[in-house]
C-alpha positions as CSV (number, residue, x, y, z in Angstrom):
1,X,210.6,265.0,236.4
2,X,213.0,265.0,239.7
3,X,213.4,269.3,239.2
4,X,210.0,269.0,240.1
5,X,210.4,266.8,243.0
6,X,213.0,269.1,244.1
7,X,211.1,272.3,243.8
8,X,208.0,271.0,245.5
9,X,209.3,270.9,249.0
10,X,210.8,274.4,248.3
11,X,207.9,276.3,247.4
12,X,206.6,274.2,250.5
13,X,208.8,275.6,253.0
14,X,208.7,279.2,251.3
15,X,205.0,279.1,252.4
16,X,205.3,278.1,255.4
17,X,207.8,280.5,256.3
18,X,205.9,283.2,255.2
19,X,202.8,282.1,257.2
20,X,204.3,282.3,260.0
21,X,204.9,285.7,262.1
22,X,208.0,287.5,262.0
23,X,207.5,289.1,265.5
24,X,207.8,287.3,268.5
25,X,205.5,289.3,271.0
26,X,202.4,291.5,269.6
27,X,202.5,294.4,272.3
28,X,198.5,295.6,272.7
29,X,199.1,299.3,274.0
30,X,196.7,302.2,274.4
31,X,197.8,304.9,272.1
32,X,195.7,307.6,273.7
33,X,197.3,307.0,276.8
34,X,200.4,309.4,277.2
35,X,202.4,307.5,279.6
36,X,201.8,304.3,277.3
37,X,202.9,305.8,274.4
38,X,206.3,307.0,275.7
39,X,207.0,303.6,276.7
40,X,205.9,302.4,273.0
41,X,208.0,305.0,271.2
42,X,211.1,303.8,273.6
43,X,210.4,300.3,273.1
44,X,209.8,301.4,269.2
45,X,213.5,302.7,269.6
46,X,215.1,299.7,271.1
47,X,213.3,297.3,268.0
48,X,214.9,299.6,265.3
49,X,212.7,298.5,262.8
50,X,213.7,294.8,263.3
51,X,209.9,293.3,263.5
52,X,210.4,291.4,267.1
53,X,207.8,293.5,268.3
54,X,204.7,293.9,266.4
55,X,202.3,296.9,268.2
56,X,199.0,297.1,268.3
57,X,197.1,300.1,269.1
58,X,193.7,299.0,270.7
59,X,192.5,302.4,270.7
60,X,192.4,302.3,266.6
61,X,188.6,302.3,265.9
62,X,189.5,299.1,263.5
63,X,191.2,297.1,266.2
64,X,189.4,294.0,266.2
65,X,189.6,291.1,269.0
66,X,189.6,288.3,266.6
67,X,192.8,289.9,265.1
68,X,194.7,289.9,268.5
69,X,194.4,286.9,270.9
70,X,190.2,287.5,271.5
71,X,191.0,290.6,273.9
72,X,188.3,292.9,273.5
73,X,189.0,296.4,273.8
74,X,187.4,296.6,277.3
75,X,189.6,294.2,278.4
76,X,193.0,295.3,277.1
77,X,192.4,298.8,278.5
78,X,191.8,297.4,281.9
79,X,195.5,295.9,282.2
80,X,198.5,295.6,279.5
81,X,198.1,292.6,277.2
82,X,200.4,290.6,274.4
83,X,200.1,288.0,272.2
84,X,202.6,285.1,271.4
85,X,202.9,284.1,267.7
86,X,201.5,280.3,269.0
87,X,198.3,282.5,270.3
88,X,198.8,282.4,274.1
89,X,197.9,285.6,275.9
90,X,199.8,287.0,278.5
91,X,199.0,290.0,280.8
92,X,200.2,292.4,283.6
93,X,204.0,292.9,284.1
94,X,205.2,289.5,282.0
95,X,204.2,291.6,279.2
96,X,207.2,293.8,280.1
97,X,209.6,290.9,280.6
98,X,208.9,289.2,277.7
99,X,208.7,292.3,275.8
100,X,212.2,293.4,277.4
101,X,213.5,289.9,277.1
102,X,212.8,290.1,273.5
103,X,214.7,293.0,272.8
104,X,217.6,292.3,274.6
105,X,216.9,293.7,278.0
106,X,215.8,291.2,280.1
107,X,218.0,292.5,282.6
108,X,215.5,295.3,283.6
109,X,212.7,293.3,284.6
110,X,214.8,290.1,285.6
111,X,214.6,290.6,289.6
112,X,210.6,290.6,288.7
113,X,211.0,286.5,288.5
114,X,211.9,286.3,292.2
115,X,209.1,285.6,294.2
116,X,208.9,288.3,296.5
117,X,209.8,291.0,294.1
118,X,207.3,289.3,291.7
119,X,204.7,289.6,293.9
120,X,205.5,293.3,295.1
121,X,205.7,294.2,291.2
122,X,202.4,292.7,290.3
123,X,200.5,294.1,293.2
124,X,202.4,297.7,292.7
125,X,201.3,296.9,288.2
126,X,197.7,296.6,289.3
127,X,197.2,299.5,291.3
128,X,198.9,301.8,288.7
129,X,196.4,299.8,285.8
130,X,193.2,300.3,287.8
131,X,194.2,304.5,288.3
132,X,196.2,304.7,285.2
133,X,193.2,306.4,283.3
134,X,192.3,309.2,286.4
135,X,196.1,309.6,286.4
136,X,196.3,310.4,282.9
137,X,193.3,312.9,282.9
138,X,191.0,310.8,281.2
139,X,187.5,309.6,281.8
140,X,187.0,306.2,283.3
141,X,186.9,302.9,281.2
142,X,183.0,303.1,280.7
143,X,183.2,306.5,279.3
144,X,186.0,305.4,276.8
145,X,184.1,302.3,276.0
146,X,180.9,304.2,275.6
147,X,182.6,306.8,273.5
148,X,184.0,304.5,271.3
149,X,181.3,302.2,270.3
150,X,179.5,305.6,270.1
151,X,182.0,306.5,267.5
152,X,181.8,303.1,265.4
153,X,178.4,303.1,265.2
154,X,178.2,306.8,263.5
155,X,181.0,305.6,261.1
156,X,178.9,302.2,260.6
157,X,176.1,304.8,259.6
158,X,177.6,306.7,257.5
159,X,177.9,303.9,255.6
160,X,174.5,303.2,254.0
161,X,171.4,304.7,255.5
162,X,168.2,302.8,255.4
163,X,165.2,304.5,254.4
164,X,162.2,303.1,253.2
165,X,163.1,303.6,249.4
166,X,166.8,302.5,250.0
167,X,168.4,299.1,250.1
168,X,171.8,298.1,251.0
């Protein structure tokens, strides 16, 4: 009767170690973005498989907002987003930090924290984010979004067609 006492707890803990992420960032990146995906494939590099950083690719047609923090689609392409395994979102360059921070180079973005430099970095981060898509040769964000839904919905169709003899 105690072996099962003792084995309770364990099974207990098992679960909720296994409930809990591994990663400690989610990275949400656009993967049709050239520039972004460098980054990604470095940052893939420097996590050598380890699981710190789990990436998300919001341009996937199955990305889903509920999965990731709430961020629509819209919203993550209009400026770099990341998730923390408690659920806090964080945006704009202290994604990189933590990101860097997480796999061990912190040093890179560390004079970011300073005030000044902080607020230079920022400023500089949101002027690349709001030309990053005409800098890339791509349409602007309507476009995308309007192409994508575009895309979903055909898929969605393709699924079962209604017709007046049909049910699904």
């Amino acid at each position: 009767m105690s072996q099962s006492k003792i084995q309770s707890p364990k099974s207990t803990e098992i679960t909720q170690a296994t409930s809990s992420p591994s990663w400690q960032i989610k990275l949400l990146y656009d993967g049709e973005c050239p520039l972004c995906l460098r980054e990604v494939n470095f940052l893939k590099r420097r996590d050598a498989g380890r699981g710190l950083v789990a990436f998300v690719d919001i341009a996937d047609d199955r990305y889903t907002p509920e999965a990731h923090g709430g961020i629509d689609f819209e919203t993550a392409m209009g400026r770099i987003h990341a998730v923390l395994p408690d659920g806090t979102v964080i945006k704009n360059v202290e994604v990189f930090r933590r990101v860097y921070e997480t796999l061990g180079m912190g040093w890179v973005y560390a004079a970011t924290k300073l005030p000044i430099i902080g607020f230079i970095v920022d400023a500089l981060y949101g002027i690349w984010a709001d030309l990053r898509l005409a800098l890339t040769g791509r349409p602007n964000l309507a476009t995308i979004v309007a192409e994508r839904q575009k895309r979903i919905d055909s898929k969605g169709q393709g699924r079962c067609r209604l017709t007046e003899d049909s049910q699904c």
